[in-house]
C-alpha positions as CSV (number, residue, x, y, z in Angstrom):
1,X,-26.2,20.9,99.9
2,X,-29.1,18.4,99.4
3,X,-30.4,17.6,95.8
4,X,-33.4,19.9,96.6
5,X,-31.7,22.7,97.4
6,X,-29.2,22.2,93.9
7,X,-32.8,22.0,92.5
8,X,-34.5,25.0,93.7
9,X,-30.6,27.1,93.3
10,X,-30.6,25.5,89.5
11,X,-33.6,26.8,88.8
12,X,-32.8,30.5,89.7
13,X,-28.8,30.4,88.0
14,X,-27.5,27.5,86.5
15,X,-23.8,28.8,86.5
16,X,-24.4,29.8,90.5
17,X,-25.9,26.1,91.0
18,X,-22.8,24.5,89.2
19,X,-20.3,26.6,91.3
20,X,-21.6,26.2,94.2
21,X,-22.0,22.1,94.0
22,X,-18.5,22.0,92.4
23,X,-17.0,24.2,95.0
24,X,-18.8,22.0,97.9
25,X,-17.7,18.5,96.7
26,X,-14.8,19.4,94.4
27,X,-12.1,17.8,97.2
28,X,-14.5,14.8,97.4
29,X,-14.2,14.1,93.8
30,X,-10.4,15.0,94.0
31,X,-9.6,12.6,96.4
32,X,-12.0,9.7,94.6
33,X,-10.3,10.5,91.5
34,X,-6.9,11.1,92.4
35,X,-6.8,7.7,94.6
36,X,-8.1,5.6,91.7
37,X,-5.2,7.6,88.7
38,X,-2.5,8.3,91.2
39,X,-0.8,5.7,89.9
40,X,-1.3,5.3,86.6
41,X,-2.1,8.9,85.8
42,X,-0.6,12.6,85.6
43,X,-2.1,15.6,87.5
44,X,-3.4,16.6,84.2
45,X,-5.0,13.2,83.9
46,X,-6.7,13.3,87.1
47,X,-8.0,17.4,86.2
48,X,-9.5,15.6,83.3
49,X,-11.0,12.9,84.8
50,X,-12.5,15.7,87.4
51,X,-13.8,17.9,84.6
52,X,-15.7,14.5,83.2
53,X,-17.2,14.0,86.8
54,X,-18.9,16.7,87.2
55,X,-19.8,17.2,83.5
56,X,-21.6,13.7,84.0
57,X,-23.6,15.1,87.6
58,X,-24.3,18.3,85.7
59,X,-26.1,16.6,82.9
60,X,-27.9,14.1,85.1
61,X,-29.1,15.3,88.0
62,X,-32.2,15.7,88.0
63,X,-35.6,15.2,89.9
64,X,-35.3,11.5,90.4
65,X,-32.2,12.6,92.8
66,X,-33.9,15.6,94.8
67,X,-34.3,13.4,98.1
68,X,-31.7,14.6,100.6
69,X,-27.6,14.4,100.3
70,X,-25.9,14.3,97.0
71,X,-23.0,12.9,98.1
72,X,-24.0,9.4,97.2
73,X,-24.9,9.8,93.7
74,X,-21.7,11.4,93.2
75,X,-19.5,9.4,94.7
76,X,-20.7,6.4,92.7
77,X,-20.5,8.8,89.5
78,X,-17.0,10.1,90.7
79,X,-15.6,6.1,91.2
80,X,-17.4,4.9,87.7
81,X,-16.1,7.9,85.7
82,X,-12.5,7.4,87.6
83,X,-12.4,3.6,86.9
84,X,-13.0,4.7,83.1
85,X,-10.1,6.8,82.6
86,X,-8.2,4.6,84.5
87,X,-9.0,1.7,82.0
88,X,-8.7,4.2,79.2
89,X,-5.1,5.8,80.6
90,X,-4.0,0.9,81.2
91,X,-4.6,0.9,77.5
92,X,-2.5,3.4,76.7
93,X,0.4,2.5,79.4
94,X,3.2,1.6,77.9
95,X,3.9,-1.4,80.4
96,X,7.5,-2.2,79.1
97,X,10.7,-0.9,79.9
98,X,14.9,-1.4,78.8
99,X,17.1,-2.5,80.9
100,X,21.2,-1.4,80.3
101,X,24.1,-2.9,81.8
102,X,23.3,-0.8,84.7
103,X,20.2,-1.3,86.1
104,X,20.4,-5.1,85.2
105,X,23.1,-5.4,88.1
106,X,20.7,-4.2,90.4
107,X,18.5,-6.5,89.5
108,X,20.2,-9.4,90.1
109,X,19.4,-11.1,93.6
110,X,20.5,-14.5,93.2
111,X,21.7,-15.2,96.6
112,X,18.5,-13.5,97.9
113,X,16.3,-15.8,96.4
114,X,18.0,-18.7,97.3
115,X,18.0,-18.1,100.4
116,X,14.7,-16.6,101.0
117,X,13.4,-20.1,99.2
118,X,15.0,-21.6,101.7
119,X,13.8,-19.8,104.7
120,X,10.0,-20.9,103.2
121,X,11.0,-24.4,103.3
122,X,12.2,-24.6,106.2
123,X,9.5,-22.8,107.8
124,X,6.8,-25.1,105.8
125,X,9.1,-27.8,107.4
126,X,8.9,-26.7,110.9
127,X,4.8,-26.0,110.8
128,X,4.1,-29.3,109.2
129,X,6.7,-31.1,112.0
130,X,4.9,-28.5,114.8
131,X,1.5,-30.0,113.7
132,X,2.6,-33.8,113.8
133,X,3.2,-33.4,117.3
134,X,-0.4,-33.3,117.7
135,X,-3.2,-31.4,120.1
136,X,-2.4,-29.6,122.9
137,X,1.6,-30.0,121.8
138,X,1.1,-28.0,118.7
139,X,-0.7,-25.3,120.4
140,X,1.5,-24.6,123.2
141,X,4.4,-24.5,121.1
142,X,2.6,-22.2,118.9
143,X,1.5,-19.8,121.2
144,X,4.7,-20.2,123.5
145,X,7.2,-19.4,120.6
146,X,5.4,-17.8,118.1
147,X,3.0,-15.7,120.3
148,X,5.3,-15.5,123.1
149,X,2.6,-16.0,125.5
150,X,3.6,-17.4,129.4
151,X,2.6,-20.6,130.4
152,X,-0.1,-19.5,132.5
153,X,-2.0,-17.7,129.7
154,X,-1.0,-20.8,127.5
155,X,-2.9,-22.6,130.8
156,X,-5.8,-20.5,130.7
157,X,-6.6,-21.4,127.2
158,X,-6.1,-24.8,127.4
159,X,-7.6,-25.1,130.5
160,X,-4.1,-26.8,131.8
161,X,-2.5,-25.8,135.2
162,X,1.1,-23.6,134.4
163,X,3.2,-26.7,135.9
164,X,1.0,-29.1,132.9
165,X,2.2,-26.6,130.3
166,X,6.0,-26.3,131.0
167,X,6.3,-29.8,131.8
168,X,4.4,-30.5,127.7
169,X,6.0,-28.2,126.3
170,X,9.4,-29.5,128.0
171,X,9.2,-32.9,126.1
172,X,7.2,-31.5,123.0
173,X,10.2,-29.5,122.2
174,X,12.3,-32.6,122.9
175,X,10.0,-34.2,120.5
176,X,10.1,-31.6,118.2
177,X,13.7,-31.6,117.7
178,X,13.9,-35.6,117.4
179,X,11.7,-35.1,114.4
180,X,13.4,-32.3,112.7
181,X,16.6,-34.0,112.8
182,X,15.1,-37.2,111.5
183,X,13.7,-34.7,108.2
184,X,17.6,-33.4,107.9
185,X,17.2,-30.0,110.1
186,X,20.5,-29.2,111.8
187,X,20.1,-27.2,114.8
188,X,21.9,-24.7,114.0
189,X,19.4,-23.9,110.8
190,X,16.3,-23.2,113.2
């Protein structure tokens, strides 16, 4: 339905106008709305929010809208209207929650965190050791072990022959090692 045609069918029945636009884009404004409330919002919520949306294209359409599709217009009414009762439903949230003897067991992930931390580190470690060994080291080992590319692709985008490449990466990995052990990596941790 273009804005001409809501126009022209306004003008005969307003009540057949409004059905028929709400019935055309009312899983449009559903999915707008529901996307934006889903997750702070009920079902009821997002029936209200609905209700306002086409309310608000009800009262303003008008003549300044008439050229072509009306999808546009409310789409950006729909996503204003929905980020308004979203705000409106943040405000009203009750963001805190109790925690019994139960669920605080759950919680707890000591060990995870440790060891997660020191996962990070010791990849920051590697990367920063990776990129001392300097160009075109660091980029065959990159895209050797972390891309698993072959040598000759490696080759290809380094412009190297596939016998250059092993034969780097050969002594870059000998290299690489030398310097991890002299930051206190054990082989056995990488």
């Amino acid at each position: 339905m273009t804005g001409g045609e809501y126009l022209d069918l306004l003008e005969k029945s307003q009540k057949k106008a409004h059905e028929k636009l709400f019935e055309e884009y009312y899983s449009y404004v559903r999915a707008i709305a529901y996307n934006r409330l889903r997750s702070v919002g009920t079902n009821e919520d997002v029936e209200e929010c609905i209700s306002d949306i086409f309310a608000r294209i009800f009262f303003t359409f008008g003549e300044k809208y008439n050229n072509g599709d009306m999808k546009p217009f409310i789409g950006v009414v729909a996503k204003r209207i929905s980020i308004d009762h979203y705000r409106s439903l943040m405000r009203h949230t009750d963001k805190t929650f109790s925690i019994d003897e139960d669920t605080s067991r759950e919680l707890s992930s000591d060990e995870d965190l440790v060891s997660e931390s020191e996962r990070t580190e010791l990849r920051r470690i590697l990367m920063d050791s990776i990129n001392s060994l300097g160009e075109p080291d660091s980029t065959i080992i990159i895209q050797k072990y972390y891309y698993a590319k072959r040598s000759q692709q490696i080759g290809e985008l380094l412009s190297m022959k596939p016998s250059t490449v092993r034969m780097r990466c050969k002594r870059a990995v000998e290299k690489l090692r030398s310097i991890l052990v002299k930051r206190g990596i054990k082989e056995e941790m990488i």
